[in-house]
C-alpha atoms as an extended CHARMM CRD file, in Angstrom:
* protein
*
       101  EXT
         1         1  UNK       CA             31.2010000000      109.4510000000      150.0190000000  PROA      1               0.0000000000
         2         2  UNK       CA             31.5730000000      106.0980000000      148.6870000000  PROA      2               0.0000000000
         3         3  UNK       CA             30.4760000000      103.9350000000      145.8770000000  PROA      3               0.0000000000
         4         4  UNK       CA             29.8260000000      101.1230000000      148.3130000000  PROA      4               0.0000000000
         5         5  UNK       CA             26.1770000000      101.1180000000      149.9400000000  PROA      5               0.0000000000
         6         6  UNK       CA             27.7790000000       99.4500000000      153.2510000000  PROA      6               0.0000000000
         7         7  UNK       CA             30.2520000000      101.7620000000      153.2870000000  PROA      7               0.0000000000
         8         8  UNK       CA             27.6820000000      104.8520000000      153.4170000000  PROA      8               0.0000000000
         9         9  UNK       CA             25.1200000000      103.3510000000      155.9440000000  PROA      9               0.0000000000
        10        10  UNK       CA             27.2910000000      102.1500000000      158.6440000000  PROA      10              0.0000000000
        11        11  UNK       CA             29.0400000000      105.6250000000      158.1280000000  PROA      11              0.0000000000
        12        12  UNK       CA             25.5710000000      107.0530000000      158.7310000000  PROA      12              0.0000000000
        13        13  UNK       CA             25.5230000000      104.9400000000      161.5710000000  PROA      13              0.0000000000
        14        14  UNK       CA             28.6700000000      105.9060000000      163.2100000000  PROA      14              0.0000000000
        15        15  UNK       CA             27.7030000000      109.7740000000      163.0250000000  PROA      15              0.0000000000
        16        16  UNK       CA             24.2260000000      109.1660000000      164.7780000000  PROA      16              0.0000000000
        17        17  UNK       CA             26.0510000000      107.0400000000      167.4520000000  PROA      17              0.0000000000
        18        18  UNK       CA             28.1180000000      109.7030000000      168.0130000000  PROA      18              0.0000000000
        19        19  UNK       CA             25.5360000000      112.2300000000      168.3110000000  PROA      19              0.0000000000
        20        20  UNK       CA             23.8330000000      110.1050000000      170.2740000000  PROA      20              0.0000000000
        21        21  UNK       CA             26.8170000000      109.6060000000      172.6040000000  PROA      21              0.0000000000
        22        22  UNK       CA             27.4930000000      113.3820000000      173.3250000000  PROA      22              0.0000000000
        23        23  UNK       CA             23.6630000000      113.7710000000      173.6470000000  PROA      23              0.0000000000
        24        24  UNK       CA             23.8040000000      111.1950000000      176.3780000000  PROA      24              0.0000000000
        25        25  UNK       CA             27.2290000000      112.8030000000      177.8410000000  PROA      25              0.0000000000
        26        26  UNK       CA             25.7180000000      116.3910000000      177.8650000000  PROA      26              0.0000000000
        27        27  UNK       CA             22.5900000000      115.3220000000      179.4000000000  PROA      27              0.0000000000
        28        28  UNK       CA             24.3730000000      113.9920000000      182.5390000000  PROA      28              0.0000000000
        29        29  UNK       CA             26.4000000000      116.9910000000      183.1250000000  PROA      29              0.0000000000
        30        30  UNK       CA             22.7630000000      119.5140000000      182.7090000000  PROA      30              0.0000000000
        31        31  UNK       CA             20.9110000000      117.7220000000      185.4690000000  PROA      31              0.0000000000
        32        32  UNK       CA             17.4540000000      119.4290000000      185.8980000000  PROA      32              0.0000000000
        33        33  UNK       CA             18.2220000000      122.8030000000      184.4670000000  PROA      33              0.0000000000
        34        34  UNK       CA             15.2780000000      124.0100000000      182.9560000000  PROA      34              0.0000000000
        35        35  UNK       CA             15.9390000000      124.8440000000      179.0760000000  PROA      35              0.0000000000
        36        36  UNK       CA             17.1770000000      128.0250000000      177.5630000000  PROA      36              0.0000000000
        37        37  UNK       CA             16.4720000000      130.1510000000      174.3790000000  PROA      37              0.0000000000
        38        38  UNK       CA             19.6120000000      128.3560000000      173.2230000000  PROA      38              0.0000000000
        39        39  UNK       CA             17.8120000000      124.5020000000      173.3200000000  PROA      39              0.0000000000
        40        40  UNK       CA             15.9880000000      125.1530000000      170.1510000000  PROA      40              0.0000000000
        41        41  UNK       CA             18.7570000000      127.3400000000      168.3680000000  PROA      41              0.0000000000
        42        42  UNK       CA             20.8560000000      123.8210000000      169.1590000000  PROA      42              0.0000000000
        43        43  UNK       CA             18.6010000000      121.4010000000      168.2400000000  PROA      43              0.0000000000
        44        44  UNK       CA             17.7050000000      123.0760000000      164.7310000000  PROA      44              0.0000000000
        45        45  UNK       CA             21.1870000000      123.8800000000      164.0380000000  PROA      45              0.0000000000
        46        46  UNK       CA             21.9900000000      120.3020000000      164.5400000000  PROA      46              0.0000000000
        47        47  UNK       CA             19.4960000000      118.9120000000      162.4770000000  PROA      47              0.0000000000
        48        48  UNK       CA             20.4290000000      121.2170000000      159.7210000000  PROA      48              0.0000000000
        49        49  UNK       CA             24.1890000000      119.4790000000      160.3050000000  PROA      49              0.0000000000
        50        50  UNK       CA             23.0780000000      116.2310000000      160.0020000000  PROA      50              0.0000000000
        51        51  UNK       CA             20.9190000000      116.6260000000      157.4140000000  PROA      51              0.0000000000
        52        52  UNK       CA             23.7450000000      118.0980000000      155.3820000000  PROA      52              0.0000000000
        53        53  UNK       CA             25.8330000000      115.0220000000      156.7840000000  PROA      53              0.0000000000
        54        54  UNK       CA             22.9000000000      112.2060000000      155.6140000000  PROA      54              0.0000000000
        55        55  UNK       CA             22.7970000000      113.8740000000      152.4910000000  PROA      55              0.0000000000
        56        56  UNK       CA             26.4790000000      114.1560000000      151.9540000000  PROA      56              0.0000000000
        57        57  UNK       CA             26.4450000000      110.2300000000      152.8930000000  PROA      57              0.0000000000
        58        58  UNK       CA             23.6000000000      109.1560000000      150.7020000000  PROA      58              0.0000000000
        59        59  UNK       CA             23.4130000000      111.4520000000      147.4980000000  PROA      59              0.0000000000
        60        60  UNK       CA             26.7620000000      112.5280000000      146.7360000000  PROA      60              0.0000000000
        61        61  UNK       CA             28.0420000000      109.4520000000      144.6430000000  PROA      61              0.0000000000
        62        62  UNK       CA             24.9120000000      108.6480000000      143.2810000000  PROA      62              0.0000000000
        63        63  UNK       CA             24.7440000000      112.8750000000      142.0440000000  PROA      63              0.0000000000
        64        64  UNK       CA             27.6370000000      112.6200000000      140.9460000000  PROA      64              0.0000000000
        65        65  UNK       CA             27.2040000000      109.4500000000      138.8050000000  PROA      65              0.0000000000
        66        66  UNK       CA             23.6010000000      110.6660000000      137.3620000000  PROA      66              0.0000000000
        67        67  UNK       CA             25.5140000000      114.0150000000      136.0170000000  PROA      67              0.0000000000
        68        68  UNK       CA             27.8620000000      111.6820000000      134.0670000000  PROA      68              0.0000000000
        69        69  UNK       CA             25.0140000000      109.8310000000      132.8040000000  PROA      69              0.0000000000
        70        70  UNK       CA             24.8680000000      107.2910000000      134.6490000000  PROA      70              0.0000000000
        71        71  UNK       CA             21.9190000000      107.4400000000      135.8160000000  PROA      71              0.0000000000
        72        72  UNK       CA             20.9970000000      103.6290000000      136.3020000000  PROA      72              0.0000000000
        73        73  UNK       CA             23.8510000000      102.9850000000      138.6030000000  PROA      73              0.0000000000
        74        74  UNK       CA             22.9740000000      106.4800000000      140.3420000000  PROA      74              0.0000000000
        75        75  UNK       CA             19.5200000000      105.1070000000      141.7560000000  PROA      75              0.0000000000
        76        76  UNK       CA             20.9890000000      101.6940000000      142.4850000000  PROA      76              0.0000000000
        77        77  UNK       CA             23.7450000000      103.0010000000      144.6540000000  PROA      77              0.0000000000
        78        78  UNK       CA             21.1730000000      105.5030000000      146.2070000000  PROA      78              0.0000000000
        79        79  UNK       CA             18.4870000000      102.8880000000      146.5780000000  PROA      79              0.0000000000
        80        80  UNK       CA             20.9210000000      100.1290000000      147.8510000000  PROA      80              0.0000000000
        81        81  UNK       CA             22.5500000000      102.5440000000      150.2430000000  PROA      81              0.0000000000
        82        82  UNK       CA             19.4160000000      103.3130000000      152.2040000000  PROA      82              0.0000000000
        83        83  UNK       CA             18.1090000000       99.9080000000      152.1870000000  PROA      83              0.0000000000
        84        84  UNK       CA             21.2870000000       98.8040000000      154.2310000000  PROA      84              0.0000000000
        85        85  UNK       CA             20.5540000000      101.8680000000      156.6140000000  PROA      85              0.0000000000
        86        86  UNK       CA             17.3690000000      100.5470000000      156.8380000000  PROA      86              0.0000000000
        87        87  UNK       CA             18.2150000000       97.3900000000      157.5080000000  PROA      87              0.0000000000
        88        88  UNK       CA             20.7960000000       98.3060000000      160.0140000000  PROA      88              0.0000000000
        89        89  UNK       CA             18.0880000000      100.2750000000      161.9260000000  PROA      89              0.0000000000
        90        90  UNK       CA             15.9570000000       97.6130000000      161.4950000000  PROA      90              0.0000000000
        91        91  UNK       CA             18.4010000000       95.2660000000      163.3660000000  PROA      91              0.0000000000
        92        92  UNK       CA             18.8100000000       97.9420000000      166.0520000000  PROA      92              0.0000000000
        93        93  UNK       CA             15.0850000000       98.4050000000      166.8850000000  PROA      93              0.0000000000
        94        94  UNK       CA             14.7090000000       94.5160000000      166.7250000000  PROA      94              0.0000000000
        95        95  UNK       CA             18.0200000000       94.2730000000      169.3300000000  PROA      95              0.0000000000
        96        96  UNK       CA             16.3000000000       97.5860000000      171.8670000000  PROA      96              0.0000000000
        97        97  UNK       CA             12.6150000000       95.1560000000      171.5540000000  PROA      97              0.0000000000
        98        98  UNK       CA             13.9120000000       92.0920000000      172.1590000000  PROA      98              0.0000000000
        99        99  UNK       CA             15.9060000000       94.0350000000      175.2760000000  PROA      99              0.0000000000
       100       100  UNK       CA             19.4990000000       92.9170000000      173.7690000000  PROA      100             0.0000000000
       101       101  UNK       CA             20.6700000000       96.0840000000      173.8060000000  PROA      101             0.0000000000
């Protein structure tokens, strides 16, 4: 994605807000309906997209910089870039706790 760790975790960000927004937006419309062989085929399908998407996000620089041996700037990109997602989920469980948001 990007050689910039901010870059990749608030774009990691954006995509689960979004998910999270049409989650929220198709719940409303469902009501009660009880749950169809579909739910799981959704939810797994889903997951496979986003983890696709997180990886695409997190490890494609840093794979592409350890095959042109580069391999110390690989792991700092890679390590850097999920410490700001963790840091940015971090500030967004602190923020739901402390009832901000």
């Amino acid at each position: 994605m990007s050689k910039n760790p901010i870059i990749n975790a608030f774009s990691a960000s954006a995509y689960i807000l979004v998910v999270a927004s049409i989650f929220n937006l198709v719940a409303r419309t469902q009501g009660n309906k009880p749950d169809t062989f579909f739910a799981p085929v959704a939810f797994l399908s889903l997951f496979t997209l986003s983890a696709a998407i997180m990886a695409y996000l997190f490890f494609y620089q840093p794979f592409n910089l350890f095959i042109n041996g580069k391999k110390k700037e690989a792991t700092t990109l890679c390590l850097q870039s999920i410490g700001a997602f963790g840091v940015i989920t971090t500030a967004i469980w602190i923020f739901i706790i402390a009832g901000i948001i």
